[in-house]
VEXDREN-2710 file (C-alpha; in Angstrom, 1 decimal):
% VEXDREN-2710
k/r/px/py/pz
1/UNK/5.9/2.0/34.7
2/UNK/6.1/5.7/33.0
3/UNK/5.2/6.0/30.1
4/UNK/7.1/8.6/27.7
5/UNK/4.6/9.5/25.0
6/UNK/5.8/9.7/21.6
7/UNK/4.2/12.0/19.1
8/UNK/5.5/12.3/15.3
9/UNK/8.5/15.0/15.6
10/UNK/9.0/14.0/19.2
11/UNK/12.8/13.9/19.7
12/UNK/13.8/13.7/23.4
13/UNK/11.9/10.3/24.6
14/UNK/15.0/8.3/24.3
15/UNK/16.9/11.1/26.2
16/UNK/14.4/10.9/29.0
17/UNK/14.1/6.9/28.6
18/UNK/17.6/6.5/29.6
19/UNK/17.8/9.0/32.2
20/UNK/15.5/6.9/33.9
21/UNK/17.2/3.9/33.6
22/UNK/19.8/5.7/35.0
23/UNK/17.7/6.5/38.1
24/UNK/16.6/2.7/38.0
25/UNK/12.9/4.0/37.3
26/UNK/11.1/1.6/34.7
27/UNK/10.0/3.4/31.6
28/UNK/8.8/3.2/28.4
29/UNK/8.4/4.8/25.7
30/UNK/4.8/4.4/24.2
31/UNK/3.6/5.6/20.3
32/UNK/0.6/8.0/20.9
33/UNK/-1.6/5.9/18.4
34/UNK/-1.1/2.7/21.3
35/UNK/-2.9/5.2/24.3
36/UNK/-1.6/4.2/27.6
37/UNK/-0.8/0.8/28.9
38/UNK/-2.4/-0.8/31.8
39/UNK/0.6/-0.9/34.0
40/UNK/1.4/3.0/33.5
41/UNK/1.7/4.8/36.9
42/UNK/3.1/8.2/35.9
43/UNK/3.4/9.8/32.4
44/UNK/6.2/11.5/30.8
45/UNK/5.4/13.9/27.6
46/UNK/8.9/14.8/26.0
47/UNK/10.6/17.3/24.0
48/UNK/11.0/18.2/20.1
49/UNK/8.8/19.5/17.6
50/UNK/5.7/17.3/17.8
51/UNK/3.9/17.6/13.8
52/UNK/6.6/20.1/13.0
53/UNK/5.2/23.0/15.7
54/UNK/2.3/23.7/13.2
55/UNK/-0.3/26.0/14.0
56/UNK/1.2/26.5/17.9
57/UNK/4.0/24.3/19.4
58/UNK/2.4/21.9/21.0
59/UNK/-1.8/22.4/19.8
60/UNK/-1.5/18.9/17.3
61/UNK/-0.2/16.8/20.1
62/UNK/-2.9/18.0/22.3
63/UNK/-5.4/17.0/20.5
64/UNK/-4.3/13.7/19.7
65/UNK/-6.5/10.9/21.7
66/UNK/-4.2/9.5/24.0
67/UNK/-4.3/13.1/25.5
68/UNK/-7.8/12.3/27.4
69/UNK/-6.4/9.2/28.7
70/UNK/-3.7/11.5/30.2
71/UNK/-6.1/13.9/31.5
72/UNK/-8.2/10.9/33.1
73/UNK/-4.6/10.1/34.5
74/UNK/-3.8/13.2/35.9
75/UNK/-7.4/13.5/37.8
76/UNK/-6.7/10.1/39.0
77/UNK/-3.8/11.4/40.7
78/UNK/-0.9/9.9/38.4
79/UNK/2.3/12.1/38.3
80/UNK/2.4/14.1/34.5
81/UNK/5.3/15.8/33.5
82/UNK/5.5/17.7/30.5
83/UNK/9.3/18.9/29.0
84/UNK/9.6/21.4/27.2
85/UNK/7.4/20.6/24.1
86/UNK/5.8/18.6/26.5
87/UNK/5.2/21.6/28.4
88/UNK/3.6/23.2/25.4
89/UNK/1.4/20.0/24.9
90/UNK/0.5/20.6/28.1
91/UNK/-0.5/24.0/28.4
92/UNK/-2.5/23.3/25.2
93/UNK/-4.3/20.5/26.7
94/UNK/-5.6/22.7/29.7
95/UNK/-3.4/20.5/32.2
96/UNK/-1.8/23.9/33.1
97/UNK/-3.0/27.5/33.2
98/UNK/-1.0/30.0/30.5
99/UNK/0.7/29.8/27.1
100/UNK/4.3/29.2/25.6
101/UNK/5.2/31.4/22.4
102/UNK/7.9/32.4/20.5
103/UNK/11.1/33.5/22.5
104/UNK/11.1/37.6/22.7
105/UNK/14.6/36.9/20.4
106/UNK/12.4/35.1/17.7
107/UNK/15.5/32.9/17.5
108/UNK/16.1/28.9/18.6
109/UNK/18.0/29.2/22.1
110/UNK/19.7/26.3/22.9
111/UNK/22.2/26.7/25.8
112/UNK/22.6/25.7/29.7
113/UNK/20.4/28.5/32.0
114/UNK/20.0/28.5/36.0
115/UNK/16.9/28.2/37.1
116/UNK/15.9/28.7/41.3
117/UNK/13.3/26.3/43.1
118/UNK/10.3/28.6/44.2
119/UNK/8.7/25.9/46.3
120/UNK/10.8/23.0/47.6
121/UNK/7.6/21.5/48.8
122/UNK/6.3/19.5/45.9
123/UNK/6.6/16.1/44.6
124/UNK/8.7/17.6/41.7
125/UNK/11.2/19.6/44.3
126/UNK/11.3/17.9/47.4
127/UNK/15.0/16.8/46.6
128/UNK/15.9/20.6/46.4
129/UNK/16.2/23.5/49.1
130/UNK/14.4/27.0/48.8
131/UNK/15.8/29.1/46.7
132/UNK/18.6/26.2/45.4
133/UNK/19.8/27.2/42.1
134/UNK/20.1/24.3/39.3
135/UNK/22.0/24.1/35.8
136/UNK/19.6/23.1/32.8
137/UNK/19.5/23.0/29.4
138/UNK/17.0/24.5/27.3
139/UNK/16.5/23.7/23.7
140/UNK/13.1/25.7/22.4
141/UNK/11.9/28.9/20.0
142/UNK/8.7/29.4/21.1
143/UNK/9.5/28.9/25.5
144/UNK/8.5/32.2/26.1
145/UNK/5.7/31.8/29.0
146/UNK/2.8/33.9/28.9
147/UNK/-0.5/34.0/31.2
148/UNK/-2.8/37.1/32.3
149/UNK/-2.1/39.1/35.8
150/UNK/-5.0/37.5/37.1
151/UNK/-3.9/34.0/36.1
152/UNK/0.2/34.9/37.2
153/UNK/-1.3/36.0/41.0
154/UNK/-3.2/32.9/41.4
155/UNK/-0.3/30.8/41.2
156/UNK/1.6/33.1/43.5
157/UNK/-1.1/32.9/45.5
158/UNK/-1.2/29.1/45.7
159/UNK/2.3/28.6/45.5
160/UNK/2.3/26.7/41.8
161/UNK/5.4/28.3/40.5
162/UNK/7.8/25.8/40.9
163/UNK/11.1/27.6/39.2
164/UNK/12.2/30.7/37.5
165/UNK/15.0/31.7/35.6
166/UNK/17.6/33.2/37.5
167/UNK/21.2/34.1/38.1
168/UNK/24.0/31.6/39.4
169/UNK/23.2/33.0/42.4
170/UNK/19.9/33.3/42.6
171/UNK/19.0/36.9/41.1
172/UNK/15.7/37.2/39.2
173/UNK/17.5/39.1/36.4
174/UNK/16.3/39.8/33.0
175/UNK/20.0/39.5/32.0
176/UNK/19.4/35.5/33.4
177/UNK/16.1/35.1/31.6
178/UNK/16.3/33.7/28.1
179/UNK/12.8/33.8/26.2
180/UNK/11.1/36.4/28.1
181/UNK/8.9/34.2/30.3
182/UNK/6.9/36.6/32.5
183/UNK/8.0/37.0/35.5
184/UNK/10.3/34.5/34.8
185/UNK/9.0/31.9/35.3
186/UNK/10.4/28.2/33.8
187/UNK/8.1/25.8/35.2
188/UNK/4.5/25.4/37.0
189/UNK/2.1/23.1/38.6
190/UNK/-1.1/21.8/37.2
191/UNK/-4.4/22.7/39.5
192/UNK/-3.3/20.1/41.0
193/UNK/0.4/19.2/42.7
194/UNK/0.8/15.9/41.0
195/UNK/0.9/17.8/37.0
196/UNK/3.7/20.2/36.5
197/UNK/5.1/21.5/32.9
198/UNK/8.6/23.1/32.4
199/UNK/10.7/24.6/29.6
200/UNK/14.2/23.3/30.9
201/UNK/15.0/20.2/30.6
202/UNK/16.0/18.0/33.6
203/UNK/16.6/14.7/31.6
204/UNK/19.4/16.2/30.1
205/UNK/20.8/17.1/33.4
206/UNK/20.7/13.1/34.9
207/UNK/23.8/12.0/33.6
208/UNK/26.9/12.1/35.5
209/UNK/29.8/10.7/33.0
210/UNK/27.8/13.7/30.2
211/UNK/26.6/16.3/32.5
212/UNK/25.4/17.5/36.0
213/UNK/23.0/15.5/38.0
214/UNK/20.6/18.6/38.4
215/UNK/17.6/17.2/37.0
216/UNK/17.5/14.3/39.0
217/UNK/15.2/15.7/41.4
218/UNK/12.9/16.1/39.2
219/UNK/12.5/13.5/37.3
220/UNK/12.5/11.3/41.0
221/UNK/8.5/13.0/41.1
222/UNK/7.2/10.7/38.9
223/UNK/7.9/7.8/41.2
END
């Protein structure tokens, strides 16, 4: 079962509950005060405005309890992904090198981006082909990825960029990026390949009746 963890101010659980159920993957959304059930198998942290974004998007949530039984999870292997707040949960929990602050507009972007699949050879991307271009939507004001020269070459180096912002076609353009990610980048793996955070969100790209059927892949690497 995957469990979608729901903080106070989380606001897309139910979004990524029933894209799920539309994937026929059981899920479930679980209160953060409840910690993780026994049957959980892969963990889902959402998007929204967990606590209202005080002090840092994302640095409450983190330090909520259930977050060490996540951790535990994550070193035992179980597949985390982290959406958008999520993603900022996760960065502040240490499950994934870098930061996310405010967009370089200082504005709330909410709008459909491309982003192109870095590495195709992942849990998260193996339904995807090099260099495959998907639709998302992102919904954040503070998405803006940030991370030392250092930190940004190791990834390259291992291969832990999983997606960057780009053109319909493909283009690493700063015209295509939308918060002024460095390097464009939209979405990582943890230090290890079964942990991966993103700012786009591919639960709201699983429907086909409302919208593509982008995200799909993605949300297939928790299983």
């Amino acid at each position: 079962m995957i469990a979608i963890i729901r903080f106070g101010g989380s606001n897309c659980d139910r979004d990524a509950e029933r894209a799920l159920a539309a994937m026929d993957i059981d899920a479930e959304i679980v209160w953060h005060e409840d910690g993780l059930p026994e049957d959980t198998t892969g963990v889902m942290l959402p998007g929204g405005f967990s606590y209202g974004d005080y002090l840092r998007a994302g640095a409450t949530a983190a330090r909520a309890p259930i977050m060490a039984e996540v951790r535990e999870a994550a070193a035992n292997g179980l597949p985390v992904l982290g959406v958008c707040n999520g993603a900022q949960i996760g960065s502040e929990s240490s499950l994934t090198p870098g930061a996310f602050t405010t967009n370089e507009s200082a504005r709330f972007q909410c709008e459909r981006v491309h982003v192109r699949v870095e590495n195709a050879d992942t849990r998260w991307t193996r339904a995807y082909e090099p260099g495959q271009v998907l639709e998302l939507p992102i919904a954040h004001g503070e998405g803006r990825f940030e991370i030392t020269d250092d930190a940004l070459a190791a990834l390259e180096r291992d291969n832990r960029i999983l997606f960057r912002y780009s053109e319909p076609d493909g283009t690493v353009s700063a015209a295509a990026n939308p918060n002024g990610s460095k390097d464009s980048v939209a979405g990582i793996l943890g230090d290890r390949e079964n942990v991966a955070v993103m700012m786009p969100h591919p639960e709201r790209a699983a429907l086909a009746d409302i919208t593509s059927t982008d995200g799909r892949g993605i949300l297939s690497g928790l299983v």
